[in-house]
PDB file of the backbone (N, CA, C, O) and the ligand in Angstrom, with CONECT records:
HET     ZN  A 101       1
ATOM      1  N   UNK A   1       0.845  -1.172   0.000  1.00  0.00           N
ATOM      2  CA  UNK A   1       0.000   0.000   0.000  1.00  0.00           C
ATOM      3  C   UNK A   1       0.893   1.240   0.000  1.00  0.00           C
ATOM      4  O   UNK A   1       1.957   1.087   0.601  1.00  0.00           O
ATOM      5  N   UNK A   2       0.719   2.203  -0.444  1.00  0.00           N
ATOM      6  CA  UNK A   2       1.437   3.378  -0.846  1.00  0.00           C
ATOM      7  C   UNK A   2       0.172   4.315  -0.303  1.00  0.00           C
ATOM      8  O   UNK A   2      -1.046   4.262  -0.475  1.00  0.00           O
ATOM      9  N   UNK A   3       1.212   5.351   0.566  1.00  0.00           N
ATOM     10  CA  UNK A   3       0.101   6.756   0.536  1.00  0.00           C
ATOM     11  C   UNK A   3       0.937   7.796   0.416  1.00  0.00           C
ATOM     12  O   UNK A   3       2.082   7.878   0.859  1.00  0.00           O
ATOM     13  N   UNK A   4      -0.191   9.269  -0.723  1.00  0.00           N
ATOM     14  CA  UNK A   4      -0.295   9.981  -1.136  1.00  0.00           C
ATOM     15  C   UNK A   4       0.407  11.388  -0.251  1.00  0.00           C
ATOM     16  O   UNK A   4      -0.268  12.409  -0.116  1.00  0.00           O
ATOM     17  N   UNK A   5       1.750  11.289   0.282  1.00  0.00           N
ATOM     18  CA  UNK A   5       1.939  12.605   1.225  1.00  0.00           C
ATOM     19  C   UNK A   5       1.411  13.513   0.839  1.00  0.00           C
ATOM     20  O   UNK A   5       1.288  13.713  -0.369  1.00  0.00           O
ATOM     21  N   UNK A   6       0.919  14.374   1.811  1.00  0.00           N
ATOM     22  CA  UNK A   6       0.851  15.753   0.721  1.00  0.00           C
ATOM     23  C   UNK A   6       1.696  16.630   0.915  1.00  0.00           C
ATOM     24  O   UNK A   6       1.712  17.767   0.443  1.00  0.00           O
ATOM     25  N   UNK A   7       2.381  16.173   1.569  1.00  0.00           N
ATOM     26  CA  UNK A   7       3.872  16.966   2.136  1.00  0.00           C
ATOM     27  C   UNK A   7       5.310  16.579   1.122  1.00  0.00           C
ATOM     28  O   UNK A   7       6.028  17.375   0.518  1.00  0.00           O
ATOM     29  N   UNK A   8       5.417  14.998   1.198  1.00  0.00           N
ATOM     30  CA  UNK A   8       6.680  14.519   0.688  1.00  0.00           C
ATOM     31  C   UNK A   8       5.872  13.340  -1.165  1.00  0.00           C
ATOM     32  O   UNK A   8       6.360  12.780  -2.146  1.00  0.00           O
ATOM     33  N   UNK A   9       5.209  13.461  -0.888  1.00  0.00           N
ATOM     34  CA  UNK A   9       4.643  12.565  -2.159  1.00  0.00           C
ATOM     35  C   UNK A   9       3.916  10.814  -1.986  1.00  0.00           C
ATOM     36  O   UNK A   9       3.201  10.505  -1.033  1.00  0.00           O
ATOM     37  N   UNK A  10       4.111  10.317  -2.571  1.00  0.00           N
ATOM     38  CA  UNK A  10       3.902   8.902  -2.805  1.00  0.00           C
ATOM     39  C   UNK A  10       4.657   8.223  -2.248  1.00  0.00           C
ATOM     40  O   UNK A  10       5.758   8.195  -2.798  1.00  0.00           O
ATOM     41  N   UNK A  11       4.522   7.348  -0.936  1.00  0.00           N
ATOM     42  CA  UNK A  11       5.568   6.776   0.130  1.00  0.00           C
ATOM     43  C   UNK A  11       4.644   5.356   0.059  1.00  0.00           C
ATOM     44  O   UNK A  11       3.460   5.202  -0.240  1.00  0.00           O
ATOM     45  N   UNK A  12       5.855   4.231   0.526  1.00  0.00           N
ATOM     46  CA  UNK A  12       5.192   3.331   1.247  1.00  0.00           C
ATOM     47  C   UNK A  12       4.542   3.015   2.404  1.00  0.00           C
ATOM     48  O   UNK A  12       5.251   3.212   3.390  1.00  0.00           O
ATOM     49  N   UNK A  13       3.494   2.613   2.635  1.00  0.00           N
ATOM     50  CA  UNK A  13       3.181   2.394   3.924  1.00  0.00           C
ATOM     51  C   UNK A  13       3.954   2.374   5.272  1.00  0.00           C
ATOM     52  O   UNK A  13       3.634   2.954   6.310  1.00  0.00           O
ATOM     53  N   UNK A  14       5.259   1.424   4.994  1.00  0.00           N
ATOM     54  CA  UNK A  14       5.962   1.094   6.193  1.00  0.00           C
ATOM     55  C   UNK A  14       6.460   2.620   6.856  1.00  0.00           C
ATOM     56  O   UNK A  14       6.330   2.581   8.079  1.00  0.00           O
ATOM     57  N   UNK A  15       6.900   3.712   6.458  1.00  0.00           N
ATOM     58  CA  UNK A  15       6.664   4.677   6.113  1.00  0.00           C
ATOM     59  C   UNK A  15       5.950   5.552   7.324  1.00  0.00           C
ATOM     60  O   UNK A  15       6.410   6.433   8.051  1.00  0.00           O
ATOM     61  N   UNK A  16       4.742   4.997   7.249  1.00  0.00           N
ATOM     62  CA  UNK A  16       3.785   5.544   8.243  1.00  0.00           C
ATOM     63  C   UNK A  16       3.411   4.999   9.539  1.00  0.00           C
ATOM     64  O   UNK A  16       4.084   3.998   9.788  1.00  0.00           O
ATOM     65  N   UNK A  17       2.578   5.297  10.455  1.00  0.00           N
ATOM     66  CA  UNK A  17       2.520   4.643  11.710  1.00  0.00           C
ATOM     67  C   UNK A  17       0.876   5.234  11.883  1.00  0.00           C
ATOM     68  O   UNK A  17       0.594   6.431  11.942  1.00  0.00           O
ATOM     69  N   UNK A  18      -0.212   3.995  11.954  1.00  0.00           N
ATOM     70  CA  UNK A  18      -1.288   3.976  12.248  1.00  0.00           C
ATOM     71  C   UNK A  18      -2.182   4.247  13.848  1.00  0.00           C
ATOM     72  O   UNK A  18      -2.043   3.402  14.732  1.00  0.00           O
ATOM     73  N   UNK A  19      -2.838   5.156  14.023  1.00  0.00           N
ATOM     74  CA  UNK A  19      -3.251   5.438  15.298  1.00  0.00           C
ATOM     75  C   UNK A  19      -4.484   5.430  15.529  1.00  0.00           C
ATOM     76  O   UNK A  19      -4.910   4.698  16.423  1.00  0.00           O
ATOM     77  N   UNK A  20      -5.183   6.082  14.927  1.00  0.00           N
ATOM     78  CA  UNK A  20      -6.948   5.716  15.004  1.00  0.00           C
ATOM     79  C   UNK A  20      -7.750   5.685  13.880  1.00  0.00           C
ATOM     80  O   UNK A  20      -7.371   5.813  12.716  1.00  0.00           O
ATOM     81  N   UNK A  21      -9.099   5.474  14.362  1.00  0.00           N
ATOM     82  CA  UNK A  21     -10.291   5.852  13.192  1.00  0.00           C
ATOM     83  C   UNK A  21     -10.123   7.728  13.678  1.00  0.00           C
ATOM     84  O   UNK A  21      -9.899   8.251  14.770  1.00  0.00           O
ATOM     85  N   UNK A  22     -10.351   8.307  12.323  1.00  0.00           N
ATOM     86  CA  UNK A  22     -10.431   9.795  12.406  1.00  0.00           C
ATOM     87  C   UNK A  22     -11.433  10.323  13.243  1.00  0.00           C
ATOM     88  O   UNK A  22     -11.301  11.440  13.743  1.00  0.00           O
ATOM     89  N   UNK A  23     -12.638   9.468  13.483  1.00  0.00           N
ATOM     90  CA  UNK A  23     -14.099  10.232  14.152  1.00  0.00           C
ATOM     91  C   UNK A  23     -14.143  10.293  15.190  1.00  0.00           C
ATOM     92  O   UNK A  23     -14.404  11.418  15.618  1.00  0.00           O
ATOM     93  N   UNK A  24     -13.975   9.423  16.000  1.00  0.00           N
ATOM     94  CA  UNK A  24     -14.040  10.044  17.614  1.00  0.00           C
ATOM     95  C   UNK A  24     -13.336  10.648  17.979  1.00  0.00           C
ATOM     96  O   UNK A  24     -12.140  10.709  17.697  1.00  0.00           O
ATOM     97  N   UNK A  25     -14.048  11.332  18.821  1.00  0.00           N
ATOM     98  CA  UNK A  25     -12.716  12.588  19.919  1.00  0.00           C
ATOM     99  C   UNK A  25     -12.741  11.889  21.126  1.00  0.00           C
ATOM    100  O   UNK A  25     -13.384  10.960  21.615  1.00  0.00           O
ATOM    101  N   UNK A  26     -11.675  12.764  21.501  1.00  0.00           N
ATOM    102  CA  UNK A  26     -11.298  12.666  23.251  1.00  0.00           C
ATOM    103  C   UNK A  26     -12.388  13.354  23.919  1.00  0.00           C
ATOM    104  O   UNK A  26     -12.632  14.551  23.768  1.00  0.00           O
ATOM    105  N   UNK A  27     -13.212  12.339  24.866  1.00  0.00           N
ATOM    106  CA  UNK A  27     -13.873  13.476  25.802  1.00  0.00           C
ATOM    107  C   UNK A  27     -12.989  14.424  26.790  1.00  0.00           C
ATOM    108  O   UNK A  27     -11.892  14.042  27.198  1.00  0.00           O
ATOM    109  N   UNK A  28     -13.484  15.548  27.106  1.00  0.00           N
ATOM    110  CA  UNK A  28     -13.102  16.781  27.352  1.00  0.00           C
ATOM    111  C   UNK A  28     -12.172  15.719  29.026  1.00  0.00           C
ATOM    112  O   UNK A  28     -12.811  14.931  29.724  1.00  0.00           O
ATOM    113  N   UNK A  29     -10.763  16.025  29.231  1.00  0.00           N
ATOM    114  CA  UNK A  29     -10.263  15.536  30.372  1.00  0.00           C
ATOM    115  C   UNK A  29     -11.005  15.000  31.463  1.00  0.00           C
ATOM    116  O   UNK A  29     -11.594  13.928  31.328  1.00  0.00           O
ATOM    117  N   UNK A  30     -11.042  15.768  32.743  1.00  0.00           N
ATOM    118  CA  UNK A  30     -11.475  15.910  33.885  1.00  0.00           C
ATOM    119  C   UNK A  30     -13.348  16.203  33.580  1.00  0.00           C
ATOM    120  O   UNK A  30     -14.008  15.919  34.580  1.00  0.00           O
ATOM    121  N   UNK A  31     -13.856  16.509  32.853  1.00  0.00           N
ATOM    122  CA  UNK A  31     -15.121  16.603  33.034  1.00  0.00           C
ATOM    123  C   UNK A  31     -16.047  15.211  32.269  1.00  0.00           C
ATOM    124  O   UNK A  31     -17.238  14.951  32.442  1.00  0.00           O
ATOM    125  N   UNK A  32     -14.708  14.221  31.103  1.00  0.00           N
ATOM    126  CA  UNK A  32     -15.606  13.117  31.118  1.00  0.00           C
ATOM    127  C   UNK A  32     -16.372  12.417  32.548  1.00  0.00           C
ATOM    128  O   UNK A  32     -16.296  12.684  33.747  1.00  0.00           O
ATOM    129  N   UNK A  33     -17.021  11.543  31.864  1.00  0.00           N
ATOM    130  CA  UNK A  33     -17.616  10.585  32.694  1.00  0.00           C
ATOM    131  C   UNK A  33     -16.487   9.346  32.292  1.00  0.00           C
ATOM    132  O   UNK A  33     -15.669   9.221  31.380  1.00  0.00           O
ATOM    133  N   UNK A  34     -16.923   8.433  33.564  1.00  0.00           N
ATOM    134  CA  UNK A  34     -16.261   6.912  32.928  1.00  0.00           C
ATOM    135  C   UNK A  34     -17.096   5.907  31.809  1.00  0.00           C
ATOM    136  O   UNK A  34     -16.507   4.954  31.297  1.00  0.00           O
ATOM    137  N   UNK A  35     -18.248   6.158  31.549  1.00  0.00           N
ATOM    138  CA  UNK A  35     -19.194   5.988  30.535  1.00  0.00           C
ATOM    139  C   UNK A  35     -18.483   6.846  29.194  1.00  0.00           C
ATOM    140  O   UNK A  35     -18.025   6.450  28.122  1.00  0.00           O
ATOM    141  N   UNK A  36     -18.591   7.851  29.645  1.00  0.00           N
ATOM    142  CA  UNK A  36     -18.333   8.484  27.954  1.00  0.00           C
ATOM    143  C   UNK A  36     -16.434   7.932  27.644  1.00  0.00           C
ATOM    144  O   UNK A  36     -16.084   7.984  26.466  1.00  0.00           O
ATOM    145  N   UNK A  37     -15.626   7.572  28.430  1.00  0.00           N
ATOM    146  CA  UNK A  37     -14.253   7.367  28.416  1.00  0.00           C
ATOM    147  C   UNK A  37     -14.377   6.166  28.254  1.00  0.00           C
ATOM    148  O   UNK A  37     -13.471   5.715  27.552  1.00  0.00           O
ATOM    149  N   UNK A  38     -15.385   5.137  28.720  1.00  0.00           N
ATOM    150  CA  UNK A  38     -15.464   3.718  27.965  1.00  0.00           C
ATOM    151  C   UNK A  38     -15.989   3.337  26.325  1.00  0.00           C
ATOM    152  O   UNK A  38     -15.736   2.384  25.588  1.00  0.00           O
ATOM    153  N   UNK A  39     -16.707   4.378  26.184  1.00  0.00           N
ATOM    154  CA  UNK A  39     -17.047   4.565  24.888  1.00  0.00           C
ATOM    155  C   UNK A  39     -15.800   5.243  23.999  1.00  0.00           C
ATOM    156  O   UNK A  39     -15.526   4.564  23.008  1.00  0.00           O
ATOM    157  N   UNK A  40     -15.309   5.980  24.100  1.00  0.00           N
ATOM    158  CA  UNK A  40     -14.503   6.506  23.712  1.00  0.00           C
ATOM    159  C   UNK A  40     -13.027   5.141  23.352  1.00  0.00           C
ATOM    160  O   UNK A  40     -12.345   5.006  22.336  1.00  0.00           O
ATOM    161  N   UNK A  41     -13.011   4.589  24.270  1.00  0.00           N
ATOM    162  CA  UNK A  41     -11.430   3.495  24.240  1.00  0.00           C
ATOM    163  C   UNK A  41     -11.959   2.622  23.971  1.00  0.00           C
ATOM    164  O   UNK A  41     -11.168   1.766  23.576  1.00  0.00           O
ATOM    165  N   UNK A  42     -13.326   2.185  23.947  1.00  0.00           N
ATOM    166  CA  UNK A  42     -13.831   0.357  23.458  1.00  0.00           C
ATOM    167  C   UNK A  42     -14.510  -0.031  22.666  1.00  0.00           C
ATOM    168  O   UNK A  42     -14.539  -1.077  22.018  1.00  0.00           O
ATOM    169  N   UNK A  43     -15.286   1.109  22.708  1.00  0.00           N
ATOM    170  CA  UNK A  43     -16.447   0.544  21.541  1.00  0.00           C
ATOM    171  C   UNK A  43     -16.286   1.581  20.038  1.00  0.00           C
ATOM    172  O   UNK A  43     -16.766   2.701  19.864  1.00  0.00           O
ATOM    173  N   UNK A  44     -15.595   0.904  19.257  1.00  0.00           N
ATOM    174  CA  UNK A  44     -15.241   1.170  17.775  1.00  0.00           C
ATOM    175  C   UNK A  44     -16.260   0.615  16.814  1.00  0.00           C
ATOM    176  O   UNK A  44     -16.949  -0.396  16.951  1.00  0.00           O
ATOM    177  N   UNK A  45     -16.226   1.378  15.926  1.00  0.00           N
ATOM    178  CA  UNK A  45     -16.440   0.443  14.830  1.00  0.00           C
ATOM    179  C   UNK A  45     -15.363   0.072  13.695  1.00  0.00           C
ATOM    180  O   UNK A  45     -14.423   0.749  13.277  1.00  0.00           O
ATOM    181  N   UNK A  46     -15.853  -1.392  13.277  1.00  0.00           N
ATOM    182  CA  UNK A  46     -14.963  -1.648  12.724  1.00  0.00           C
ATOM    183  C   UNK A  46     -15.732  -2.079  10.921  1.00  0.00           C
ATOM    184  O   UNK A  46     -16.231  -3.077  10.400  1.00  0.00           O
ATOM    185  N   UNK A  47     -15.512  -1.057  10.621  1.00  0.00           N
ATOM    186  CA  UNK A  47     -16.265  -0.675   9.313  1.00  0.00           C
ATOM    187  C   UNK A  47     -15.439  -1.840   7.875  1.00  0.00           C
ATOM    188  O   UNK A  47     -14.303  -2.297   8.001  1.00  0.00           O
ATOM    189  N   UNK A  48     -16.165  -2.053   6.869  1.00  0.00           N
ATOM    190  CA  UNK A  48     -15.435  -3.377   6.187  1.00  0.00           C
ATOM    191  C   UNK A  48     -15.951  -2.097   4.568  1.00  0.00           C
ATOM    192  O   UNK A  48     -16.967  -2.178   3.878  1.00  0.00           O
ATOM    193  N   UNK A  49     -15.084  -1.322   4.480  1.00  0.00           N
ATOM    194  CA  UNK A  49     -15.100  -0.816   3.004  1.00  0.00           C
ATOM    195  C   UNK A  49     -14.425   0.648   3.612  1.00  0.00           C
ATOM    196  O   UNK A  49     -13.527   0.655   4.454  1.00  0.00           O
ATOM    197  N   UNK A  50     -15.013   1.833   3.039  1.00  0.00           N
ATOM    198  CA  UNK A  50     -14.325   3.482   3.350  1.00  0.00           C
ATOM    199  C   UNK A  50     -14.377   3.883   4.953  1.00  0.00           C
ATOM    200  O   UNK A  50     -15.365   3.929   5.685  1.00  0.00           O
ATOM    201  N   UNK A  51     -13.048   4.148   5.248  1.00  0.00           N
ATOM    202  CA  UNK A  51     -12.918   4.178   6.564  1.00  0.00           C
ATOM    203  C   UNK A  51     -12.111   5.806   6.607  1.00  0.00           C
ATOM    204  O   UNK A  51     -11.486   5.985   5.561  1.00  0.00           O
ATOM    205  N   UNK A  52     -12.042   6.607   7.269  1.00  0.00           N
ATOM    206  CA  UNK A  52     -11.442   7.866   8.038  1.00  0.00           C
ATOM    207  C   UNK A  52     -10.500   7.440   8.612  1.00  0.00           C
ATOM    208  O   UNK A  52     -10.860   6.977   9.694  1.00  0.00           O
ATOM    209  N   UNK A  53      -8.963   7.308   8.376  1.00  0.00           N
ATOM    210  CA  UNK A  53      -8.164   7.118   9.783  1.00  0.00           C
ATOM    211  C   UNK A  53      -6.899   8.141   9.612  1.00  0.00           C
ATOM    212  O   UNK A  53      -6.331   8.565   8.605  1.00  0.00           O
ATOM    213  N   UNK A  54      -6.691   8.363  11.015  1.00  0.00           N
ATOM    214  CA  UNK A  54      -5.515   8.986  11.060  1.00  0.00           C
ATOM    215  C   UNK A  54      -3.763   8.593  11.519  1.00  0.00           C
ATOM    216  O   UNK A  54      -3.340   8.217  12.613  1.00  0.00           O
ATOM    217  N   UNK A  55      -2.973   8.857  10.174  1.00  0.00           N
ATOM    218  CA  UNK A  55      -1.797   8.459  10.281  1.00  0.00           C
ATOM    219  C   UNK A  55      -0.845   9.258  10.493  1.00  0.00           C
ATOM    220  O   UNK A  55      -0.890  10.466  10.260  1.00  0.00           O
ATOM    221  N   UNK A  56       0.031   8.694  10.919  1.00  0.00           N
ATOM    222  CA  UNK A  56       1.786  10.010  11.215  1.00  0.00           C
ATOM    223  C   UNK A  56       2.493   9.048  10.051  1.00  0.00           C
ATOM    224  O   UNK A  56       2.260   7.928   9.597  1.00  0.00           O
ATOM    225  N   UNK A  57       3.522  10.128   9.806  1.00  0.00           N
ATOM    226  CA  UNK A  57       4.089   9.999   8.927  1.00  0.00           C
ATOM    227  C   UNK A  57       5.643   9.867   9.626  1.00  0.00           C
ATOM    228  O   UNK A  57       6.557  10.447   9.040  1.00  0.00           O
ATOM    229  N   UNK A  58       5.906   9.208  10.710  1.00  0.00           N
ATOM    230  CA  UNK A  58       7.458   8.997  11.141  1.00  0.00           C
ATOM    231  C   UNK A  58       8.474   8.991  10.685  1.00  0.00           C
ATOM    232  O   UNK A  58       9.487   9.376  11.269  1.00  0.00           O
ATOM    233  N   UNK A  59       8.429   8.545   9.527  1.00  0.00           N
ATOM    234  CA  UNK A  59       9.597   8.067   8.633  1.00  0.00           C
ATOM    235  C   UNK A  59       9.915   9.161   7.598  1.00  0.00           C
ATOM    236  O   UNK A  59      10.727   8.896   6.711  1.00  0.00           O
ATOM    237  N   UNK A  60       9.140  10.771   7.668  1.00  0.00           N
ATOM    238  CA  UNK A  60       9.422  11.884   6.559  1.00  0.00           C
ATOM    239  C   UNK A  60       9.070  12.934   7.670  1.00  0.00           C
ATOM    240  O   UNK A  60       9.539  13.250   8.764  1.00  0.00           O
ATOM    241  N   UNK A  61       7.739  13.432   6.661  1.00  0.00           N
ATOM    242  CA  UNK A  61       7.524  15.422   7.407  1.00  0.00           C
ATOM    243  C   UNK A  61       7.546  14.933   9.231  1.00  0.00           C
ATOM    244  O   UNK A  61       8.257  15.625   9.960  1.00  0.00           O
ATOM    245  N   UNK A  62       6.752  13.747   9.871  1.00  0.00           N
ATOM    246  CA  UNK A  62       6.550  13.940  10.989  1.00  0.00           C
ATOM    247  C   UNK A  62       5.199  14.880  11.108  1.00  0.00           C
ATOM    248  O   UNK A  62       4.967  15.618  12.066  1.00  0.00           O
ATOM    249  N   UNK A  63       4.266  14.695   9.832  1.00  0.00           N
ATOM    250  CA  UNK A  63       2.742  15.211   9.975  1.00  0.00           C
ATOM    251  C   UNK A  63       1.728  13.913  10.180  1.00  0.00           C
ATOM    252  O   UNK A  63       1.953  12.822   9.656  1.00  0.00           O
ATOM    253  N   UNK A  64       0.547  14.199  11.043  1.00  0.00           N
ATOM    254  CA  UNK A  64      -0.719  13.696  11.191  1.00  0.00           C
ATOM    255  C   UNK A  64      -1.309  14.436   9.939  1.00  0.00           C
ATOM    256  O   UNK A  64      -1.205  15.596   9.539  1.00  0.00           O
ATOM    257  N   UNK A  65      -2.129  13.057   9.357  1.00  0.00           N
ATOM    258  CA  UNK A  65      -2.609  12.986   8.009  1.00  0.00           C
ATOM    259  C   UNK A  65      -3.932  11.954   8.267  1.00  0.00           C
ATOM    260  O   UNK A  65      -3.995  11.027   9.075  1.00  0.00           O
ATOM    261  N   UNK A  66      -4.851  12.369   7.418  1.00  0.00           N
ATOM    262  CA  UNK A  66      -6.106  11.956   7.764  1.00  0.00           C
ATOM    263  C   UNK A  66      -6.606  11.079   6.340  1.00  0.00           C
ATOM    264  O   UNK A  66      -7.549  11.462   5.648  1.00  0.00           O
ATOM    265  N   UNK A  67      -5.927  10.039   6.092  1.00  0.00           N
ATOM    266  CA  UNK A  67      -6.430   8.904   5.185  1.00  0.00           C
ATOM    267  C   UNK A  67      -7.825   8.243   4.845  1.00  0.00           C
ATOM    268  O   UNK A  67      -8.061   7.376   5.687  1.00  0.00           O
ATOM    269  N   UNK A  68      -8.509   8.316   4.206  1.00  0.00           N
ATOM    270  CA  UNK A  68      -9.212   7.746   3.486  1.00  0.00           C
ATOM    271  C   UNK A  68      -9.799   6.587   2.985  1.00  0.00           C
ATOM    272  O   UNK A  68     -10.709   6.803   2.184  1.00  0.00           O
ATOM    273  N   UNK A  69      -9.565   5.510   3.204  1.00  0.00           N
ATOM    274  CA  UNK A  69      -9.279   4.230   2.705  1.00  0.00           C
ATOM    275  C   UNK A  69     -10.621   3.621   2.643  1.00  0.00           C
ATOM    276  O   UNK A  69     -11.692   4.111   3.002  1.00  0.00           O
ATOM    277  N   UNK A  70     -10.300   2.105   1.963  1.00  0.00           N
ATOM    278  CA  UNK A  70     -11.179   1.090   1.527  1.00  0.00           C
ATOM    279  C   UNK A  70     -10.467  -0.229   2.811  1.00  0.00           C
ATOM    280  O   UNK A  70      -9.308  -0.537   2.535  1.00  0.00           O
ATOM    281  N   UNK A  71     -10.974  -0.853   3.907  1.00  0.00           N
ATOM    282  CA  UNK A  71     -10.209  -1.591   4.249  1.00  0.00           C
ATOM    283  C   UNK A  71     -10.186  -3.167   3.916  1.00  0.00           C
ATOM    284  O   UNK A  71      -9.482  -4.138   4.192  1.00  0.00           O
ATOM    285  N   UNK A  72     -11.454  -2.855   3.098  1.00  0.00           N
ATOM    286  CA  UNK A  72     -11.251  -4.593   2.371  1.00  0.00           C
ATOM    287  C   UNK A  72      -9.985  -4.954   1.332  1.00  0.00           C
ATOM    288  O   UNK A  72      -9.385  -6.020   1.189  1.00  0.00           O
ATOM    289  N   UNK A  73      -9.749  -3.262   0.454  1.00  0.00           N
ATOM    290  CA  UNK A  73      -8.869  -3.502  -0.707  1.00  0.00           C
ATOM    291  C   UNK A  73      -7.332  -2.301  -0.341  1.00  0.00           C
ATOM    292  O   UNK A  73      -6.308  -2.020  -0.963  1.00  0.00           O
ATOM    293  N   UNK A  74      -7.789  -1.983   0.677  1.00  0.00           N
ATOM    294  CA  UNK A  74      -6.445  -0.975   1.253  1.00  0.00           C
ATOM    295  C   UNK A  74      -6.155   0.391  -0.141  1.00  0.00           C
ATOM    296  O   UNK A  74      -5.167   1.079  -0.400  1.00  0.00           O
ATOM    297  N   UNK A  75      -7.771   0.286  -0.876  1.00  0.00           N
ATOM    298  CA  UNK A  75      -7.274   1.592  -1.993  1.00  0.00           C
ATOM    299  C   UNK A  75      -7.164   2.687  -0.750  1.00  0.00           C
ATOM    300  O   UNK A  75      -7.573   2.597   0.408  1.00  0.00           O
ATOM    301  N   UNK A  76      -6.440   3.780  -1.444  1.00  0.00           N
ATOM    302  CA  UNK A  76      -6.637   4.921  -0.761  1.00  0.00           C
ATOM    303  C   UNK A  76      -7.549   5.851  -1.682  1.00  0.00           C
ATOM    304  O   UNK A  76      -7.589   5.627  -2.892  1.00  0.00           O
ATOM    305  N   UNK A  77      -8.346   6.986  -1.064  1.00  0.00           N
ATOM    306  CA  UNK A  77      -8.869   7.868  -2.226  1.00  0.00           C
ATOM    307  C   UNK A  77      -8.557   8.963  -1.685  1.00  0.00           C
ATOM    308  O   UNK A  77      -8.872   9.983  -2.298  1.00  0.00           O
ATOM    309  N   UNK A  78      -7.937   9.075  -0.544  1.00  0.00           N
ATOM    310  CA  UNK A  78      -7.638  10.294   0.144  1.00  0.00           C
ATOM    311  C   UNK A  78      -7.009  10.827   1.047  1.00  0.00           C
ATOM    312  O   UNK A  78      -7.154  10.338   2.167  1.00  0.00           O
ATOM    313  N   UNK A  79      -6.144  11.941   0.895  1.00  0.00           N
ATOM    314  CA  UNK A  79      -5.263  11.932   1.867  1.00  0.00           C
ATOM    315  C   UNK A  79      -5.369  13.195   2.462  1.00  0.00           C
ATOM    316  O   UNK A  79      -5.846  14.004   1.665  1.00  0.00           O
ATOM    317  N   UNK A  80      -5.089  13.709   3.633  1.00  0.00           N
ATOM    318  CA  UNK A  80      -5.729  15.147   3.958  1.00  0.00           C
ATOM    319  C   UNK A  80      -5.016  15.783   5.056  1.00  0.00           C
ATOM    320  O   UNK A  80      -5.738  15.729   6.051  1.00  0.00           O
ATOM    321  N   UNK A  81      -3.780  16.432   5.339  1.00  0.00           N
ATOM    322  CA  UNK A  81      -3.049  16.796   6.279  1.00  0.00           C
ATOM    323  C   UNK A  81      -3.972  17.578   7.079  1.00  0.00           C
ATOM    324  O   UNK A  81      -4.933  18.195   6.618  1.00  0.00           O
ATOM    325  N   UNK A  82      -3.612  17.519   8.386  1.00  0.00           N
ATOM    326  CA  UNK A  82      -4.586  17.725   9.771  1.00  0.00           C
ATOM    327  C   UNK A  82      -3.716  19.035  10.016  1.00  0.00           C
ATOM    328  O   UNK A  82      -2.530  19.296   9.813  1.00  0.00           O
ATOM    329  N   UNK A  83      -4.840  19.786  10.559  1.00  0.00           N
ATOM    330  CA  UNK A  83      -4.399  21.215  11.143  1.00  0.00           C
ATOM    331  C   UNK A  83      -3.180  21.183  12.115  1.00  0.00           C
ATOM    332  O   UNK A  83      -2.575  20.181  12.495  1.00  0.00           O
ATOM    333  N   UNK A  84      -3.054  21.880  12.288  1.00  0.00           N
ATOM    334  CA  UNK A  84      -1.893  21.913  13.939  1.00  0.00           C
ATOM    335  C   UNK A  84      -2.811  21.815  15.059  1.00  0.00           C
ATOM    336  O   UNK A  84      -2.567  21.263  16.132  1.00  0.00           O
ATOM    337  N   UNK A  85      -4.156  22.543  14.635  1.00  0.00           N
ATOM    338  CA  UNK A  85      -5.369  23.233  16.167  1.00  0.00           C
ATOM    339  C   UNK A  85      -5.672  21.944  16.191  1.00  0.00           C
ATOM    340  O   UNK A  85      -5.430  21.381  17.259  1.00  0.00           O
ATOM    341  N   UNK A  86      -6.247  21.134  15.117  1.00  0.00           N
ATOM    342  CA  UNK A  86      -6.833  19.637  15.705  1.00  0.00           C
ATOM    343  C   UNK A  86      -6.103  18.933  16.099  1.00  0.00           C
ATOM    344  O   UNK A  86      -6.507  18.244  17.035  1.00  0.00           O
ATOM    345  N   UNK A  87      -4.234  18.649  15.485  1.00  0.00           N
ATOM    346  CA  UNK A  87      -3.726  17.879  15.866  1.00  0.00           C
ATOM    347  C   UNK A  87      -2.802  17.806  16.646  1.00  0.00           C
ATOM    348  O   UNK A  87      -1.880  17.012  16.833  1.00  0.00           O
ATOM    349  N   UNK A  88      -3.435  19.510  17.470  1.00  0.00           N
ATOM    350  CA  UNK A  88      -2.967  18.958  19.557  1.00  0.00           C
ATOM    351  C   UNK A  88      -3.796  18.648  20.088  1.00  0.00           C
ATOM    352  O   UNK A  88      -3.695  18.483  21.304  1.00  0.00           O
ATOM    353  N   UNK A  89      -4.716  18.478  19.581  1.00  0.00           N
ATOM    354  CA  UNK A  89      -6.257  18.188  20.533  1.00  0.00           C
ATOM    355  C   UNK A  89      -6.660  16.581  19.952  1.00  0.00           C
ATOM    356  O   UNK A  89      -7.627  15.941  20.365  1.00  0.00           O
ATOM    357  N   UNK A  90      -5.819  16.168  19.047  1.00  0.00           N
ATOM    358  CA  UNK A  90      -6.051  14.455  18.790  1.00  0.00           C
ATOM    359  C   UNK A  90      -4.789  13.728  19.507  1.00  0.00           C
ATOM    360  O   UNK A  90      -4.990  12.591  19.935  1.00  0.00           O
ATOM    361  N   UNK A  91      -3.645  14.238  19.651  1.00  0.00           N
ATOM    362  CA  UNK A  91      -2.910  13.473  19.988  1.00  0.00           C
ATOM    363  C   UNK A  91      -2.734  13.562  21.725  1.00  0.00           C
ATOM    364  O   UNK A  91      -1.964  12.797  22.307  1.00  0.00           O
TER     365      UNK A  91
HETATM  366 ZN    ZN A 101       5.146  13.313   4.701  1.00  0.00          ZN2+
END
């Protein structure tokens, strides 16, 4: 699988380092509940075609990038570098 930098170009996967599905957030620190923080760490979905996820790119820029994918066929259709504002508030 190859993804689309939009920083450095067309890289291999190994390349990158996988961390989540793009859609959920962190509930807010100290004011979650342990309900909304169990939801948050356990219950995923695990979707079988176009999925949102977000990757770092370790091995080049060192950007969070917000991928696109198919996970039955690993196409990509999209690649989408993440703000700085969201991506202190995702990591
Ligand atoms: Zn890059």
């Amino acid at each position: 699988m190859r993804i689309d930098c939009p920083h450095c170009g067309s890289r291999d996967v190994q390349e990158f380092i996988y961390l989540r599905d793009a859609g959920p957030r962190r509930p807010d620190g100290m004011a979650a509940t342990l309900a909304e923080m169990h939801v948050y760490l356990h219950e995923r979905d695990n979707p079988a075609g176009r999925h949102r996820e977000l990757w770092y790119h370790g091995s080049g820029c060192r950007a969070w990038l917000v991928v696109t994918r198919d996970t039955r066929t690993h196409a990509v259709f999209a690649v989408e570098a993440l703000p700085a504002s969201v991506e202190s508030a995702s990591t």
